[in-house]
N, C-alpha and C positions, 0 to 999 in steps of 0.2 A: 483457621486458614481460610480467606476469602476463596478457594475453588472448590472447597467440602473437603480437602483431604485430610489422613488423620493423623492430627499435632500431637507433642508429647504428652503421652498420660500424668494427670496429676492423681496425688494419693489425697485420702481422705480416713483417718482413724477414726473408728467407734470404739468406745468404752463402756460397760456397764455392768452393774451390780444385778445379783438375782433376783426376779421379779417377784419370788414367793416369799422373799421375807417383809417385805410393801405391802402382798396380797394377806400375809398372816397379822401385819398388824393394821389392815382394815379392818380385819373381822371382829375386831375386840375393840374398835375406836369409831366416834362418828365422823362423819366426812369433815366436818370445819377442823376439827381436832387433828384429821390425817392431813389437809391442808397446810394449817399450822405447821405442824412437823417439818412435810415437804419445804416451805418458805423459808425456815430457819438452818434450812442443811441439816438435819437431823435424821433426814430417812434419806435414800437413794431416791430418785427420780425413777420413774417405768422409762423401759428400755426403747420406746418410741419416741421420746424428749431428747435425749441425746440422737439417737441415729439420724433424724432432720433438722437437729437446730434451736429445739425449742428451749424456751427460761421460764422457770413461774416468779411474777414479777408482782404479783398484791393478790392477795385474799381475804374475803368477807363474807358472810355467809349470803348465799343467794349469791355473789360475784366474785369472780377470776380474771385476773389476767394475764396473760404470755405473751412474750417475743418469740419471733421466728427470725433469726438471720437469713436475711435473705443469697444464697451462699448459689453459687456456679454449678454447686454438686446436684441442687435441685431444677436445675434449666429443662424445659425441654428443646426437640429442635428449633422452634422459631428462635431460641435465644430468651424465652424469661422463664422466672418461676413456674412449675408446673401447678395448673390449678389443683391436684391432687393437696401439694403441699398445704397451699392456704386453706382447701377446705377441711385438712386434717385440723391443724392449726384453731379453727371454728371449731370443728365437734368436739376438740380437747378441751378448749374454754369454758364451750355451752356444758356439753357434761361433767365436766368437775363442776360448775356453775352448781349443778343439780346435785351433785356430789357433795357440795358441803353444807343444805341444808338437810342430810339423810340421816340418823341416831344410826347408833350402832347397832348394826345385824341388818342392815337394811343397805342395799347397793342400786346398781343400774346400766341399762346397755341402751344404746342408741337403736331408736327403732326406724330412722329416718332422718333426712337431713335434706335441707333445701338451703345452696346457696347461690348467694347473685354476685358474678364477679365484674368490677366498676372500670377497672385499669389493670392493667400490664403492670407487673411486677419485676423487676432485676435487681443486679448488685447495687447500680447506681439510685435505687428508689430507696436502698436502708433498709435497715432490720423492721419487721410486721411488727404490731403492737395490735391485739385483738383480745376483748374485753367480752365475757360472758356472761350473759342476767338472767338467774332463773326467775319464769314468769310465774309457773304454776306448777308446783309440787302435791302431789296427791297419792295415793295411798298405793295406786295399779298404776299409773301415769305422771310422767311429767312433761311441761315445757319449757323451752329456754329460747335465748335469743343472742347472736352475735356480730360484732361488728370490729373488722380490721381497717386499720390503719399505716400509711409510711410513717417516714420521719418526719414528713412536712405536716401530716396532721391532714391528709387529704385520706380521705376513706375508699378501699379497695375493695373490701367485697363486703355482704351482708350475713346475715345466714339464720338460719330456725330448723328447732327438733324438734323432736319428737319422744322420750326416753320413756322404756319399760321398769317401773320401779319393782322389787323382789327384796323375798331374806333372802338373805345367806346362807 
């Protein structure tokens, strides 16, 4: 409503599957192989993919890529996307990116994330398309790199990690 008052609530359902049977069959699979999986509908998605939006849409070892609908649920007050969303969006890509060159028993957690937001994002800009490169994978450390997209193919934000590589 143009004077800020408050319009009827819309709903928004979540759905998801338990997260410790994903997390159990990590531990006995290498990341391309749990990718795999994911891509083909074979495992459940982690419960962060559904609650904002997200698709895993190609996998390759060393790269990932996701859609984010860009959906009303994620606005903030000015009216677009919240940069929260897009930068999730990046460190999902960039670390599954890192994720699927890891053998089994070997995982990873983000130790940092730096991203550059380029444009405003809304309903009308289309679902994110944002593509993950791992650069360097190493034994205590990894890096990666990411980069979102609209529909139009104009690029929205940038982004780089930083991942703590670990057994399990």
């Amino acid at each position: 409503m143009q004077d800020g008052s408050v319009a009827p609530a819309r709903t928004r359902i979540v759905h998801w599957n338990d997260p410790k049977a994903l997390a159990s069959y990590i531990r006995e699979h290498s990341g391309l192989d749990v990718f795999r999986k994911l891509l083909a509908g074979e495992a459940a998605s982690p419960p962060i993919m559904g609650l904002i939006g997200q698709t895993l849409e190609e996998v390759d070892e060393g790269r990932v890529v996701m859609k984010l609908e860009a959906g009303e649920w994620l606005y903030n007050p000015i009216g677009t996307v919240h940069s929260g969303a897009i930068a999730t969006l990046l460190d999902s890509v960039m670390g599954c990116a890192v994720h699927t060159t890891l053998p089994k028993g070997r995982a990873y957690t983000s130790l940092e994330i730096k991203v550059n937001f380029l444009r405003g994002v809304t309903v009308e800009t289309g679902a994110i398309s944002a593509e993950g490169r791992a650069v360097h994978v190493g034994r205590r450390s990894a890096v990666a790199e990411g980069r979102a997209f609209d529909k139009a193919g104009k690029l929205v934000a940038t982004a780089s990690t930083t991942c703590l590589v670990f057994d399990l």
